[in-house]
N, C-alpha and C positions, 0 to 999 in steps of 0.2 A: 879344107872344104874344096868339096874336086868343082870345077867348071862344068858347065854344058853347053861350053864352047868349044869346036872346032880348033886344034892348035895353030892354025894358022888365023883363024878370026880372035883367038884370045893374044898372041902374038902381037896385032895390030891394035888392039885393047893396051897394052901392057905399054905399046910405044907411042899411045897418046896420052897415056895419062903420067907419060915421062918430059912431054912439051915443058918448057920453063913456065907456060903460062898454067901451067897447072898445080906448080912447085911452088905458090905464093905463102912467105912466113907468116904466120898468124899471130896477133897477141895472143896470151892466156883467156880464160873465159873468166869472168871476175865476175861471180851471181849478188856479192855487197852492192857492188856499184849499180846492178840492176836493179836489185831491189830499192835502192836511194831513189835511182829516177822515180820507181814506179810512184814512192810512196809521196814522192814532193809531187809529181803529176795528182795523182788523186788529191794532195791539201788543196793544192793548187785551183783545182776543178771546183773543188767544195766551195771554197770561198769566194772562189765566181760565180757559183749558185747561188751562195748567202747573196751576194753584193746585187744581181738581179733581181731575187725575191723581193728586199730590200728595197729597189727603186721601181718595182711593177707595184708596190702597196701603198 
C-alpha cells in the first residue's frame, strides 16, 4: 500500500510510531473470557430486576 505522504512527513510518521511508548506488549484477545463477563453481567442485571419488581409489589 503506497503512502500519500510526502517522504519526509512519512519518515517522521515511521519514527513516532517507533517511540517505546508506542511498543506496549499486549495480552492476547481472549473473546471466552469476554463473553463470560458479558453473560454473568446480564444474570446478574436480571436478577436485580427480579429482586426490585419483587419489593416495588
Amino acid at each position: 500500500m503506497s503512502s500519500r505522504l510526502n517522504p519526509d512527513d512519512q519518515k517522521h510518521v515511521e519514527e513516532y510510531l517507533l517511540l517505546p511508548q508506542h511498543q506496549v506488549e499486549r495480552r492476547p484477545f481472549r473473546p471466552w473470557l469476554l463473553l463470560a463477563v458479558v453473560v454473568i453481567v446480564v444474570i446478574g442485571l436480571g436478577l436485580l430486576s427480579r429482586l426490585l419488581s419483587y419489593l416495588a409489589l
